[in-house]
MIKOLLO-166838 format. One line per 8 residues: for each residue x, y, z of C-alpha. Coordinates in pm, whole numbers, plus 50000, padded with zeros to 5 digits. Layout:
X,Y,Z; ...
//
This chain:
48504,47576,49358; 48718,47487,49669; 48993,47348,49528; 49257,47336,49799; 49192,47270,50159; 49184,47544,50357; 48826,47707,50414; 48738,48038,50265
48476,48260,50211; 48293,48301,49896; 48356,48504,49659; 48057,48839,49600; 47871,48901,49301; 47733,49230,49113; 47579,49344,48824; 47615,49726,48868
47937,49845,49102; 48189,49665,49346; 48396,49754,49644; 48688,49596,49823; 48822,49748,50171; 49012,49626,50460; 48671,49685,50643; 48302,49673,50595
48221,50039,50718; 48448,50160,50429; 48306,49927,50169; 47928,50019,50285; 48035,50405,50250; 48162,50350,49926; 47868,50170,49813; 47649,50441,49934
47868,50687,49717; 47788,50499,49425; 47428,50466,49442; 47415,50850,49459; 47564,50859,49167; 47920,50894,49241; 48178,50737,49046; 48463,50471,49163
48735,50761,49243; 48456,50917,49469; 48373,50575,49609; 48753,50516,49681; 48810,50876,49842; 48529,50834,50080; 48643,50521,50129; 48978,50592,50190
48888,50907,50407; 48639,50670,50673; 48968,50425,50715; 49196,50731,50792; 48975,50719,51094; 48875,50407,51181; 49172,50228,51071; 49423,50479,51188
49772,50213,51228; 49741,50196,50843; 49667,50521,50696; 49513,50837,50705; 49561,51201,50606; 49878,51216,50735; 50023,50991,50427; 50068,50914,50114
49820,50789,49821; 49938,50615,49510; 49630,50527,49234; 49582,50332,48903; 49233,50481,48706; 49121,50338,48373; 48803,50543,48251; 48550,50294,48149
48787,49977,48223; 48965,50099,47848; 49199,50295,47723; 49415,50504,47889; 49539,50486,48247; 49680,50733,48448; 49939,50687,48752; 49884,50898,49043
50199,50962,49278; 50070,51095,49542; 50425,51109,49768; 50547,51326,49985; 50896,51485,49924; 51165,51565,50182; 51181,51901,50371; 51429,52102,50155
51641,52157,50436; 51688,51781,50451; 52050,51739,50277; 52262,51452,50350; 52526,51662,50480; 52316,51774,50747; 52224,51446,50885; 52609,51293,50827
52706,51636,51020; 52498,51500,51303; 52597,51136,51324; 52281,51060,51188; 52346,50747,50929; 51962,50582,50908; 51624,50807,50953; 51524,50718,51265
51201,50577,51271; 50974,50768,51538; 51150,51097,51443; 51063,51441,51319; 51329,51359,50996; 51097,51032,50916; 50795,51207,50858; 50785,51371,50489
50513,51636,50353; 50186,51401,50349; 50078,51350,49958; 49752,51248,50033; 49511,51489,50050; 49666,51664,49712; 49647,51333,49532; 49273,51269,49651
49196,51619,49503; 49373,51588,49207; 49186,51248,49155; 48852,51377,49191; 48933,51680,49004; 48984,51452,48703; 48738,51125,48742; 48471,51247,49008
48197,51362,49042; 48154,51495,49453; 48386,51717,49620; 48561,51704,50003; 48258,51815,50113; 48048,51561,50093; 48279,51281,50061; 48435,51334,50419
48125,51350,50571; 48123,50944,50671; 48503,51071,50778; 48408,51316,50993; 48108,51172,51163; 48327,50876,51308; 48569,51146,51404; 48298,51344,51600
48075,51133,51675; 48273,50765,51775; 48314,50469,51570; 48346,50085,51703; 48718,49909,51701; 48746,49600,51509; 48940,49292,51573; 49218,49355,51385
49274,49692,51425; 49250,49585,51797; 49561,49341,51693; 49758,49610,51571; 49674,49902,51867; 49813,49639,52125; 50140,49576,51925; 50196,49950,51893
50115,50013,52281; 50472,50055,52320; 50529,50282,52013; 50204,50505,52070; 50358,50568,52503; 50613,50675,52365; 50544,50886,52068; 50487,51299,52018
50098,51390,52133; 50022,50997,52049; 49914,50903,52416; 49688,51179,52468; 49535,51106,52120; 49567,50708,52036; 49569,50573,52413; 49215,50668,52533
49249,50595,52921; 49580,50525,52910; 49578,50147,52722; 49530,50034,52370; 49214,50026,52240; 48993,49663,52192; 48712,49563,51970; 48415,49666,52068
48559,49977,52229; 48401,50353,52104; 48684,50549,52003; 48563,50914,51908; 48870,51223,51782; 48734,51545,51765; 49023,51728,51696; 49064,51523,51355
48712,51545,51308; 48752,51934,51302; 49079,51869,51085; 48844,51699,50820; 48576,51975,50882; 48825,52222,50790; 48915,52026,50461; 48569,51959,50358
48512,52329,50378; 48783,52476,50223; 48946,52195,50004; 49303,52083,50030; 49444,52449,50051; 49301,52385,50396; 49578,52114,50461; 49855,52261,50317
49888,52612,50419; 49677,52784,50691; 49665,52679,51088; 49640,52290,50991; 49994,52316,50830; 50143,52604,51064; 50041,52348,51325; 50189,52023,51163
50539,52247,51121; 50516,52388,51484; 50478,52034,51589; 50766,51899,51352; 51011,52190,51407; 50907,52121,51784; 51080,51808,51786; 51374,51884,51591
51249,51861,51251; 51358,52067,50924; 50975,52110,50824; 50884,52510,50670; 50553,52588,50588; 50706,52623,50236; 50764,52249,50234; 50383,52194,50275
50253,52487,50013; 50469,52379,49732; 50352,52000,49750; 50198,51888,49444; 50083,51501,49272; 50254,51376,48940; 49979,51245,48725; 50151,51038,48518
50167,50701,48254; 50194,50360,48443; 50489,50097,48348; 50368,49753,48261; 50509,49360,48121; 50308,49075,47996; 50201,48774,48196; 50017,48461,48046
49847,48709,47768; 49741,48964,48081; 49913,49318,48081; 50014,49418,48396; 50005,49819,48514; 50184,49982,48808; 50331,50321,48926; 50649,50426,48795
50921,50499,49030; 50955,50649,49309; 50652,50410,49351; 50832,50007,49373; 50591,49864,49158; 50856,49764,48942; 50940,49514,49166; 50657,49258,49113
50710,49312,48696; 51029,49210,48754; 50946,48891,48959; 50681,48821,48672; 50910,48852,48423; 51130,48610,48575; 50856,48387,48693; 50674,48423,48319
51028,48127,48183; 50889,47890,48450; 50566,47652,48377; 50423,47680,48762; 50155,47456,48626; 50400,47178,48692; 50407,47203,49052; 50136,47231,49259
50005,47573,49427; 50114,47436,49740; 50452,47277,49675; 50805,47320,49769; 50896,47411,49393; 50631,47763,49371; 50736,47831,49717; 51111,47838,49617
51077,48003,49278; 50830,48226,49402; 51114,48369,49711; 51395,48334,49422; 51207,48588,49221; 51143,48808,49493; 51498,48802,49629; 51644,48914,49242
51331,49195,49226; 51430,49299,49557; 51809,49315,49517; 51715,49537,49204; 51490,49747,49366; 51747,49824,49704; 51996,49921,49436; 51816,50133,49123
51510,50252,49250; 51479,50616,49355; 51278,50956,49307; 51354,50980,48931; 51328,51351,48976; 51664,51309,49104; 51816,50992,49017; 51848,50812,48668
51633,50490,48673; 51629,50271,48369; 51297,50147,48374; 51266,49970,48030; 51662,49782,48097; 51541,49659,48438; 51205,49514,48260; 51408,49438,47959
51454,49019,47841; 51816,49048,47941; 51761,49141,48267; 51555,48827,48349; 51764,48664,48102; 52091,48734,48333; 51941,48616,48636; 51682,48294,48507
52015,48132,48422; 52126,48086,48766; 51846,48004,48963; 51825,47650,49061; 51524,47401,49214; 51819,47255,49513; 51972,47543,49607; 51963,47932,49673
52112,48190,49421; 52417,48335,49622; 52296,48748,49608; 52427,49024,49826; 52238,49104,50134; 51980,49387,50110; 51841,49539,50368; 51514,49744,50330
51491,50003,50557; 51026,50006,50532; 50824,49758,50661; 50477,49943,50679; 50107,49923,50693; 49870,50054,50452; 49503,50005,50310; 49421,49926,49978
49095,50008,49805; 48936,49850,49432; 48669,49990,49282; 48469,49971,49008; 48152,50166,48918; 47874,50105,48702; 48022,50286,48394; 48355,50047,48452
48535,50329,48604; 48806,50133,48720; 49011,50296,49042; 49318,50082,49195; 49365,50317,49520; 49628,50249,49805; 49684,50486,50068; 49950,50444,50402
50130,50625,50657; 50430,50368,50616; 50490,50167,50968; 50230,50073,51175; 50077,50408,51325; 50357,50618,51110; 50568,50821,51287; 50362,50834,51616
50384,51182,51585; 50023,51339,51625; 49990,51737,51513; 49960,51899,51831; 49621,52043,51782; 49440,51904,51475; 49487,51532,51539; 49697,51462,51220
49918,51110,51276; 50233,51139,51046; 50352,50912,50840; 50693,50788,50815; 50745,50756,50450; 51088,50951,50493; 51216,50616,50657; 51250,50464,50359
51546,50672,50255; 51927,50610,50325; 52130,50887,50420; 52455,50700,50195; 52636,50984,49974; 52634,50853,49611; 52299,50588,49646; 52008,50639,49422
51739,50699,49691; 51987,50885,49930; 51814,51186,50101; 51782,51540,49952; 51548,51820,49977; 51242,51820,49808; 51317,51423,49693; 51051,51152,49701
51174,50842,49917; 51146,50474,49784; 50826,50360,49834; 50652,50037,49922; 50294,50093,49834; 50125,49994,49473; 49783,49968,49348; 49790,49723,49047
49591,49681,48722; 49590,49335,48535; 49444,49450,48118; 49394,49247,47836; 49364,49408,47480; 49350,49735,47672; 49054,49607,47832; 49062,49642,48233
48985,49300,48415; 49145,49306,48774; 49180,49633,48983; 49388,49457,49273; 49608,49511,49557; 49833,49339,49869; 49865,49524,50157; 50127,49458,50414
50453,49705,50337; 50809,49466,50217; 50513,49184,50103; 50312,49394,49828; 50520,49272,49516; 50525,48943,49633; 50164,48918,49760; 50045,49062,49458
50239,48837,49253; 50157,48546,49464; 49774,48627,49422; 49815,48689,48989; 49985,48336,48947; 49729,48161,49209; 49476,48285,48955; 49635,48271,48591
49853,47963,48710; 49601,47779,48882; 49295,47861,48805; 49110,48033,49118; 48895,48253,49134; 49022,48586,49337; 48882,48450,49667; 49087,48147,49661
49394,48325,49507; 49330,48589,49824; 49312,48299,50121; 49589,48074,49998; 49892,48073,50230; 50145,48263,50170; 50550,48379,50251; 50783,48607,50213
51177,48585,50167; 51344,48889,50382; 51637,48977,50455; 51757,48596,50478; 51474,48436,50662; 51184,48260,50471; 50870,48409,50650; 50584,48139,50626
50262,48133,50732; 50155,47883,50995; 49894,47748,50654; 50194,47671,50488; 50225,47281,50514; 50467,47129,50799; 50657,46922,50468; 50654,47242,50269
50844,47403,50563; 51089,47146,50626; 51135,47080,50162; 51242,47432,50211; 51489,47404,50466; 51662,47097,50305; 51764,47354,49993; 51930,47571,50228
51644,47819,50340; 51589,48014,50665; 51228,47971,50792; 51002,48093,51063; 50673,48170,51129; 50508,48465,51086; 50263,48570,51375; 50081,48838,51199
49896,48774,50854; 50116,48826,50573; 49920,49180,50415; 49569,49165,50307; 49439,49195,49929; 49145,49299,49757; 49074,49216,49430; 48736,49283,49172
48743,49051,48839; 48523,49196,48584; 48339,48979,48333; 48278,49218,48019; 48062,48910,47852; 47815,48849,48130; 47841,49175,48266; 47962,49077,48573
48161,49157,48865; 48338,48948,49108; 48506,49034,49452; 48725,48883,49687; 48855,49013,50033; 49154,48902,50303; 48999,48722,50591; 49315,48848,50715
49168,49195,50782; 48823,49282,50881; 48692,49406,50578; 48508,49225,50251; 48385,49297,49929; 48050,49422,49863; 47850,49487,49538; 47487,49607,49415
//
């Protein structure tokens, strides 16, 4: 059913369990899990785990894991926020005192307690059936014993050659004979291997207190960082109820905040007073309605959203009628809306994992170290990279997501859930950090709008409006391009893919399921 015309891939077919991954080692291991019996939070972990290795500019250990689960595919669904919080040291004061106005990126103060490894446990404490131990093993073997680079991740190692010279420990880790790794090269990290050893032994106390954290503080407070190993001990993972609006009869789930999944409800909601189906899927119109949406959720999002341990966020008025209402009525089809700047301080990497088992265990997984590579801080001794995530605070007095001790930052990462009558059908995700709520939007309406199937809604080109500048892919037709600029947008080209989805659809009356995969990462879907 190739309806547009640009080549893809097909989509994969299943009876009993799917996977999608950003690469096939991860989707194999996750497979594997399942035919032993494990469920689709066991599947993701392992998953999830393997990529933390052998995908390590996008995630790993070191970060932060936010997950959607719906036991059976009905019912209830639990949010996991799986973010780390600021040092409690870290006041505003103290960086203001300092001349320090924006975290800086590669820093000590960008890198907040990793979430991960709390949230996996508390996942598999409540949907799996394995424990660390055996579902780090695939983790630890490509640790110890090598594992093969792939294209992209090749992609990515060059563009952070810069970044990893210059980082804390990252040369002696990430730069094996001094250059960035290609495809095809063996890349083998003991150190983490013994890291994930450690874990798989002893469970996540292993991470959080002991000589893995005592190092990750020495290396932190090394560097000037505000890091205690009281910071690490008293992390802990909200489990929590997910926030949701309607589209075309489909409920849509996400995170709460601190978690930015509010964003793409909002550009639904906005996009849900427009009939797409009179433009085409490739037309100036969706383009420009599409970045109008995104540039209101966006605007919303800089300004409300924040840890709402610490700041009040109206969830229900943002995804109230009004609020769509008070926008819709000034968006036009010739020109821009006139909004204030915003400026997003993230623009990360992550990997996003779907799974769904052969009970219809339904897991929506996403795990990141923010930026590309993190922090480029690597833990002296146990081969931990280190997120980030603390990046995406401001340090601005008086602003909902301003920095404070123990506070969750803004995030950009969110698993999504598409339900209808409480029944799930889509466990999906967009990578690709500022992009998510767009590209998951982008991939919904490709689907609901125009009828493909999640392959096709996956490859279709795509853009992203940021911070003033229309970011299209080179797909994107030459007269879309220039439509666009003759009602006043900024365009360029964007080099890199735009993110990289996974999606599974599940047909409850044939018993079916179907999965779809970015050709713009290595990975794919697989099924049994």
């Amino acid at each position: 059913m190739r309806n547009f015309h640009f080549a893809g891939r097909s989509t994969v077919h299943a009876q009993n369990a799917m996977v999608a991954t950003s690469h096939p080692q991860a989707a194999l291991v996750a497979i594997e899990v399942m035919r032993e019996g494990g469920t689709a939070a066991d599947a993701a972990v392992a998953a999830c785990a393997l990529l933390g290795v052998i995908e390590p500019q996008s995630t790993g250990i070191g970060g932060d894991c936010f997950a959607l689960i719906q036991p059976r595919g009905e019912g209830k669904i639990t949010a996991y926020n799986g973010s780390g919080r600021a040092p409690m040291a870290a006041t505003a004061e103290w960086y203001l005192e300092r001349k320090i106005h924006s975290v800086p990126l590669t820093s000590a103060h960008a890198v907040s307690i990793p979430g991960a490894i709390d949230a996996w446990d508390l996942i598999l404490r409540d949907h799996g059936k394995f424990g660390f131990d055996r579902l780090l093993q695939p983790a630890i073997k490509a640790a110890e014993e090598g594992y093969v680079v792939a294209p992209r991740i090749a992609f990515d190692w060059k563009n952070g050659f810069e970044k990893l010279k210059n980082g804390t420990n990252t040369e002696r880790y990430l730069l094996p004979h001094g250059k960035p790794a290609v495809a095809g090269d063996v890349i083998r990290q003991p150190e983490l291997g013994k890291t994930l050893r450690a874990i798989a032994q002893k469970g996540r106390d292993a991470f959080y207190s002991g000589e893995i954290a005592a190092d990750m503080v020495d290396t932190l407070r090394g560097i000037g960082g505000l890091h205690t190993l009281e910071d690490f001990a008293a992390h802990s993972t909200e489990a929590t109820s997910p926030i949701g609006t309607m589209y075309k009869g489909y409920d849509v789930w996400q995170c709460p905040p601190n978690g930015p999944g509010i964003t793409m409800l909002v550009m639904l909601n906005i996009l849900s007073r427009f009939d797409l189906t009179k433009f085409k899927p490739l037309s100036i119109e969706r383009f420009h309605l599409e970045a109008e949406a995104a540039r209101i959720a966006y605007m919303m999002r800089e300004q409300y959203i924040a840890d709402p341990q610490h700041a009040h966020v109206d969830v229900a008025g943002i995804l109230s009628k009004e609020f769509a209402d008070e926008h819709i009525k000034n968006i036009r089809m010739d020109r821009l809306l006139e909004l204030p700047n915003v400026a997003p301080p993230m623009n990360p990497s992550t990997v996003y994992i779907t799974v769904v088992d052969k009970d219809r265990n339904v897991c929506s997984f996403i795990n990141s170290i923010a930026h590309s590579f993190g922090s480029a801080i690597v833990s002296n001794k146990t081969g931990v990279l280190l997120q980030n995530r603390a990046g995406g605070f401001r340090i601005q007095p008086g602003h909902p997501n301003c920095i404070a001790p123990g506070k969750r930052p803004l995030h950009t990462i969110i698993p999504a859930l598409a339900t209808r009558n409480g029944r799930a059908v889509m466990p999906y995700g967009v990578m690709g950090g500022q992009y998510q709520p767009v590209g998951q939007t982008h991939v919904l309406t490709n689907m609901l709008d125009y009828g493909c199937d999640i392959q096709e809604a996956i490859d279709m080109p795509r853009g992203l409006h940021y911070e003033g500048v229309y970011q299209l892919e080179d797909s994107v037709p030459a007269e879309i391009v220039e439509g666009l600029k003759k009602i006043g947008h900024k365009t360029t080209s964007v080099v890199a893919p735009l993110g990289g989805g996974q999606g599974i659809w599940i047909d409850w009356e044939k018993g079916t399921l179907t999965g779809g995969s970015d050709p713009r990462k290595d990975g794919c879907a697989l099924g049994y």
